[in-house]
C-alpha positions in Angstrom: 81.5 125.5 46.9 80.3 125.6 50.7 78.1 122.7 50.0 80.8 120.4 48.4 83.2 121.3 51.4 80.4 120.5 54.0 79.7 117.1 51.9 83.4 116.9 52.2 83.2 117.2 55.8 80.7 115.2 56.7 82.2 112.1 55.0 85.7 112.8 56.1 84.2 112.8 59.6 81.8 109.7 59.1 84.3 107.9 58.5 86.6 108.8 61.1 83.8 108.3 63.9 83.4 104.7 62.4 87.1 103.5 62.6 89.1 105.6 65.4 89.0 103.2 68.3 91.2 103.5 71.3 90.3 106.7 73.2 90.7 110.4 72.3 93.9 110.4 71.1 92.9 108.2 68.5 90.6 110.4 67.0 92.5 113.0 66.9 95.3 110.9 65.1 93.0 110.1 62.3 91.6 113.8 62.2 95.6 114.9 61.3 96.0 111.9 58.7 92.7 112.6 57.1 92.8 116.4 57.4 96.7 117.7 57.4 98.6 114.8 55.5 95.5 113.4 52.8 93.6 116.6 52.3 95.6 119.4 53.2 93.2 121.5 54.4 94.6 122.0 57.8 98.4 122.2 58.6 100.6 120.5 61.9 99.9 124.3 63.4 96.5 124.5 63.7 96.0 120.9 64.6 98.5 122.1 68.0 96.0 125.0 68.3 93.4 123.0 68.2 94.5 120.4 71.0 95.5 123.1 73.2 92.6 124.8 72.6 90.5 121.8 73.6 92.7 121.6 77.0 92.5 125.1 78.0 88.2 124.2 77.7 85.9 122.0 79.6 84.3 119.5 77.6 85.7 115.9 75.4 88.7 117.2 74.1 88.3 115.1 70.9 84.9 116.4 69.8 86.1 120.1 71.0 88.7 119.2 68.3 86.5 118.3 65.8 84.7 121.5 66.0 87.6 123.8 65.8 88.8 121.8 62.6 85.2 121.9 61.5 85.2 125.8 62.4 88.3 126.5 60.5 87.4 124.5 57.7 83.8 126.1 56.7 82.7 128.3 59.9 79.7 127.5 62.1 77.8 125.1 59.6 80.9 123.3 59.0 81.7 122.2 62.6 78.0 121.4 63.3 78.5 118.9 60.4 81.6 117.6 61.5 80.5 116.8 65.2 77.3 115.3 64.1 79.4 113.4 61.3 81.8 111.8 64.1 79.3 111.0 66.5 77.0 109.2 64.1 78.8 105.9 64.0 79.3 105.5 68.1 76.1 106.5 68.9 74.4 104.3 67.0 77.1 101.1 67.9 76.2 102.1 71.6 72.3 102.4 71.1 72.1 99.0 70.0 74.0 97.6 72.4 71.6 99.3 75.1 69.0 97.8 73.4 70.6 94.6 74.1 71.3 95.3 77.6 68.3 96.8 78.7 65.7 94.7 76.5 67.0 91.5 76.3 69.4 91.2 79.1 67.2 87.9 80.8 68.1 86.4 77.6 71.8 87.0 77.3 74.6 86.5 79.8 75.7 89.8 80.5 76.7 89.2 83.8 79.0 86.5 82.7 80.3 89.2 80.9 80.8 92.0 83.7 82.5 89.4 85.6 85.5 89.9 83.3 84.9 93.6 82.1 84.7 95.2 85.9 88.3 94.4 86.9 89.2 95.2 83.4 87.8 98.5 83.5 89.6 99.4 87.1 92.6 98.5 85.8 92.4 100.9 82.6 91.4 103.4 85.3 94.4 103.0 87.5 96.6 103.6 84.3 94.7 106.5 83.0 95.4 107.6 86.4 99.3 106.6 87.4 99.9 108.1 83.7 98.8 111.3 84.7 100.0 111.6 88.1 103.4 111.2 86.1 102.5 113.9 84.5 100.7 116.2 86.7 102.3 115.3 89.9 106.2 116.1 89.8 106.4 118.1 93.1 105.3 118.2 96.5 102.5 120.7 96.3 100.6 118.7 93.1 101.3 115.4 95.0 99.5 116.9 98.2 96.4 118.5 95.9 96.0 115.0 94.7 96.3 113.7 97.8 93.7 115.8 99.5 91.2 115.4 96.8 91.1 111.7 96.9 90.5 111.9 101.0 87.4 114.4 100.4 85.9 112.2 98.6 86.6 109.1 100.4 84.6 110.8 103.2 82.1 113.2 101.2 81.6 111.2 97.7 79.3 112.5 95.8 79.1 114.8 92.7 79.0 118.3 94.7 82.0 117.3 96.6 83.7 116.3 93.1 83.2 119.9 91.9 84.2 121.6 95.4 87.6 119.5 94.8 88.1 121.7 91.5 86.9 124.8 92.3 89.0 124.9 95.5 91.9 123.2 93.3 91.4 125.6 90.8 91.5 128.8 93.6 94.2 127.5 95.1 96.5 127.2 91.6 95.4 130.7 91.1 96.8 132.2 94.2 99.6 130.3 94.4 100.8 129.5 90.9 100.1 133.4 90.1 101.4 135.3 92.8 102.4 137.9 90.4 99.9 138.9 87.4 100.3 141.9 85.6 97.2 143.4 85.3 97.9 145.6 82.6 98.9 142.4 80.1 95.4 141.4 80.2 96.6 137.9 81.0 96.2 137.8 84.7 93.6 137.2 87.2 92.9 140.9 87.2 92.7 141.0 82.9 90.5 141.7 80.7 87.5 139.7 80.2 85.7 140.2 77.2 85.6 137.2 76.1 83.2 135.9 79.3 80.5 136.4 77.0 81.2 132.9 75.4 80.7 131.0 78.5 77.9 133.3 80.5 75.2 133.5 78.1 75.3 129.4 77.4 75.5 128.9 81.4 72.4 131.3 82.1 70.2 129.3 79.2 71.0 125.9 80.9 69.9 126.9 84.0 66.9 128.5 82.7 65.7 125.7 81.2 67.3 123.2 83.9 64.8 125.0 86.5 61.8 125.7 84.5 60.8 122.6 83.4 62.2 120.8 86.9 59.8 117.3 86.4 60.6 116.9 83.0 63.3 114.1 82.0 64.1 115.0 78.9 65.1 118.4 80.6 67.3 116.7 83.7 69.2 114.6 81.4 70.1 117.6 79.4 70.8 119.6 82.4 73.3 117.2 84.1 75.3 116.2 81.3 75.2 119.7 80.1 76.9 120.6 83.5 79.5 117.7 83.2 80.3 118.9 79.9 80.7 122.3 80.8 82.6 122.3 84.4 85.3 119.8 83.9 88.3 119.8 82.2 91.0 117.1 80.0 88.9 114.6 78.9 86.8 111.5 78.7 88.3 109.5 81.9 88.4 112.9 83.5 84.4 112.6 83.5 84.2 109.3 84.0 84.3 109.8 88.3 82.5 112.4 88.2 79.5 111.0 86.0 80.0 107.9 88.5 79.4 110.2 91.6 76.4 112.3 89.7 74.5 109.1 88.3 75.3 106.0 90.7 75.5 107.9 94.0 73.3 111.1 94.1 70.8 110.4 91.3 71.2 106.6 91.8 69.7 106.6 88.3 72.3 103.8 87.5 73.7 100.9 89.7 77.3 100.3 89.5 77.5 97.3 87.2 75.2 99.3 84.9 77.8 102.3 85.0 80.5 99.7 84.3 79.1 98.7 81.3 78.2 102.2 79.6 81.6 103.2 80.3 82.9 99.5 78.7 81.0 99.9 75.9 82.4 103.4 75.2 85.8 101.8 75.1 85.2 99.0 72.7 82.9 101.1 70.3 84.7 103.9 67.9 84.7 107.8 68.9 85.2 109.2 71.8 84.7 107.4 75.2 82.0 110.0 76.4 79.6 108.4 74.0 78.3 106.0 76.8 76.3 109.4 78.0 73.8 107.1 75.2 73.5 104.2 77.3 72.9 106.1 79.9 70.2 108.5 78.3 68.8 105.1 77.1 68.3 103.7 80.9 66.5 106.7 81.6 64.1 107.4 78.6 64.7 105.2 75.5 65.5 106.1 72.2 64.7 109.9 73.3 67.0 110.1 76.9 69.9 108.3 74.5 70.1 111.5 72.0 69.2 114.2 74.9 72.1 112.8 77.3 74.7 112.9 73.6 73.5 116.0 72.7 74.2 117.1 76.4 78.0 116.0 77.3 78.6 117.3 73.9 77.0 120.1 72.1 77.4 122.8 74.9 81.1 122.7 75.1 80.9 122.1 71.3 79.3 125.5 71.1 82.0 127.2 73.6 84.9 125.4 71.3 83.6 127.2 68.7 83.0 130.7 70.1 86.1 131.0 71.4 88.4 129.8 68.4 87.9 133.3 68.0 90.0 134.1 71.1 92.2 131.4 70.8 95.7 133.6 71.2 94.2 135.5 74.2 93.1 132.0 75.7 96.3 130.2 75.4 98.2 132.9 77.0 95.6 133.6 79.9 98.0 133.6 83.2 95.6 133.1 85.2 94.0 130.1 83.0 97.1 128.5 83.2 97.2 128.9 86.7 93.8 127.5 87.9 94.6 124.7 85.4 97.9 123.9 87.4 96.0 123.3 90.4 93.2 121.6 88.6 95.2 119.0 86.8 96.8 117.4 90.2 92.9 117.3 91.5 91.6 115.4 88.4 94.3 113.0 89.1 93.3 112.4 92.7 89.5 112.2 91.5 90.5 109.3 88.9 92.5 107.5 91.7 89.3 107.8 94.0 87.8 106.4 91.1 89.5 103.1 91.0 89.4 102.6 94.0 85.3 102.9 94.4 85.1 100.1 91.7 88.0 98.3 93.7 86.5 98.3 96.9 83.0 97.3 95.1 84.8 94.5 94.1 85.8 93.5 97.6 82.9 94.0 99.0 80.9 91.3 96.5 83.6 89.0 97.4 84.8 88.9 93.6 88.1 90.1 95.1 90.5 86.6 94.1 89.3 86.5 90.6 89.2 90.2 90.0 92.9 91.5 91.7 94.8 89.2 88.7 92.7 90.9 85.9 93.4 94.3 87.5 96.7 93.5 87.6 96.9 92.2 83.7 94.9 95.2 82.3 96.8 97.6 84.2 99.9 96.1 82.8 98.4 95.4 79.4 97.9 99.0 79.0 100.2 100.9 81.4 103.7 98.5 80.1 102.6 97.0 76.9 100.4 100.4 75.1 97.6 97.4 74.7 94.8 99.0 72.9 92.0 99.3 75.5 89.7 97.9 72.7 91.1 94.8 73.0 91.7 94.4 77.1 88.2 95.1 77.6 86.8 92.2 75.0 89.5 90.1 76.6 87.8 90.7 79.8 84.5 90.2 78.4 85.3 86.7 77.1 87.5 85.2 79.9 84.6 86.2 82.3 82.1 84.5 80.3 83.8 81.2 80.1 84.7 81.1 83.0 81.2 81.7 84.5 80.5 79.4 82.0 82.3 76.7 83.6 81.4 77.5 87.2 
């Protein structure tokens, strides 16, 4: 019985991976109409558990998804199958297209190419971001933490300064968001915490093997992508500035353009966007680097999803959770902003500024007005640069 539901699983998921393009939400839409409404073997409730599950955690939210439907369906063995089931498809679509960038790129035009995807990517970023300052900036005080967060790192970019943002976001929502816990409801910041034994033990074997083996880069790309996965919270384009500060401006293991196209080719291949961490495993060590960074943004928050499913109830009602999340969210938004406006000024800067602003302008609109499918706007991009390179 376990082994048809886990062959059940793994094709359910397989096939999910290979068709759910568009972003997280997506996924998660073909996870309900494949799992809830065809199969029946979750229900509307647990889906909404799930997804607010996934928020409360750091990590992809889709894939933290997939591993609590995995979880509920057949335990441990079945989430393991489901996550490795929906990440089989991209990974593979975005290994062989690093192979074609990296290996062959003297022989095709890619640079035609970036031409049109660059601008097209800024302006998905800029409407990732004004969608969630919308959301996550309605007063004065979340306006400001957004506000602030962009400034620091306009003068201190870099990854450290990215998570110094949060933490101090996250302080600050504590304090002020929960003036008032009751520490005898468990739920505020002076509650109970016996569930820290999900996240410590994972933390402490990370750094243990981060630090031991410090030369090795099979080791360092697990490491930093392991810390990506495990420190920040909402999502794909949450990560995307902060994998931009980590690998273009303190490891400098990628240039920009080369960032620009992992994070394009995560938007026009299916699953979640955080698959380009295999183009950028693949820049650093082949075939190898590509499954170590995967298995890095991924499997350690996969791992905490799981663990505490257990503790789902306790987590959702957490005060103090909910708190440091309300300054956190605001933060994010000013770190996507800062984002947009790195690639912007990149643009400016290569004098690519009068051909660039119009396709910022259409892609924000594309997706921001019109709910284009970011699939689409970035092949768009990709063509119209190409021909017109073509015909310079």
């Amino acid at each position: 019985m376990a082994i048809k539901a886990y062959r059940h699983l793994f094709l359910a998921f397989l096939t999910i991976g290979s068709v759910s393009f568009g972003g997280y939400m997506a996924l998660i839409s073909m996870i309900r109409e494949k799992l809830v409404k065809r199969d029946q073997l979750l229900d509307d409730n647990r889906m909404s558990e799930a997804i607010a599950l996934a928020s409360f955690l750091p990590g992809p939210v889709a894939v933290n998804v997939v591993a609590f439907a995995g979880y509920t369906i057949a335990g441990i063995a079945g989430a393991v199958i489901s996550i490795v089931a929906v990440l089989i498809p991209s990974f593979l679509a975005v290994l062989a297209l690093s192979i074609l960038y990296f290996e062959y790129e003297s022989k095709l035009d890619f640079d035609s190419i970036m031409v049109g995807i660059t601008p097209v990517i800024i302006g998905i970023i800029f409407s990732v971001a004004v969608t969630m300052a919308r959301k996550n900036c309605k007063t004065v005080v979340e306006a400001a933490i957004a506000v602030v967060g962009l400034i620091v790192l306009f003068f201190l970019p870099g990854y450290w300064p990215v998570i110094l943002v949060l933490v101090a976001a996250g302080l600050f929502g504590i304090f002020y968001y929960n003036q008032d816990p009751d520490p005898q409801d468990g739920t505020g910041v002076a509650g109970k915490t016996k569930y820290a034994w999900v996240v410590l033990p994972v933390i402490a074997i990370l750094l243990v093997v981060r630090y031991a083996f410090p030369e090795n880069i099979n080791v360092k790309l697990f490491g930093e992508f392991s810390a990506v996965s495990l420190t920040l919270f909402g999502g794909g384009y949450v990560m995307v500035p902060v994998l931009q500060s980590l690998l273009v401006e303190q490891l400098q293991w990628l240039s920009k353009d080369e960032f620009i196209f992992g994070i394009s080719i995560g938007q026009v291949t299916p699953g979640p966007i955080l698959i380009s961490a295999a183009f950028f495993g693949y820049k650093m060590n082949g075939i190898i680097g590509s499954v170590i960074a995967t298995l890095g943004i991924f499997i350690p928050s996969s791992i905490l999803m799981i663990a505490a499913s257990r503790f789902y109830m306790q987590l959702k009602d957490n005060r103090g959770m909910k708190a440091a999340l309300a300054g956190i969210r605001p933060a994010v938004t000013g770190l996507i902003f800062y984002s947009g406006f790195s690639l912007f000024f990149g643009q400016v800067k290569n004098n690519n500024i009068w051909f660039s602003l119009p396709l910022i302008v259409l892609a924000f609109l594309s997706i921001f007005r019109f709910n284009v499918s970011p699939v689409i706007v970035v092949i768009a991009g990709g063509v119209l640069g190409f021909l017109v390179n073509g015909m310079l």
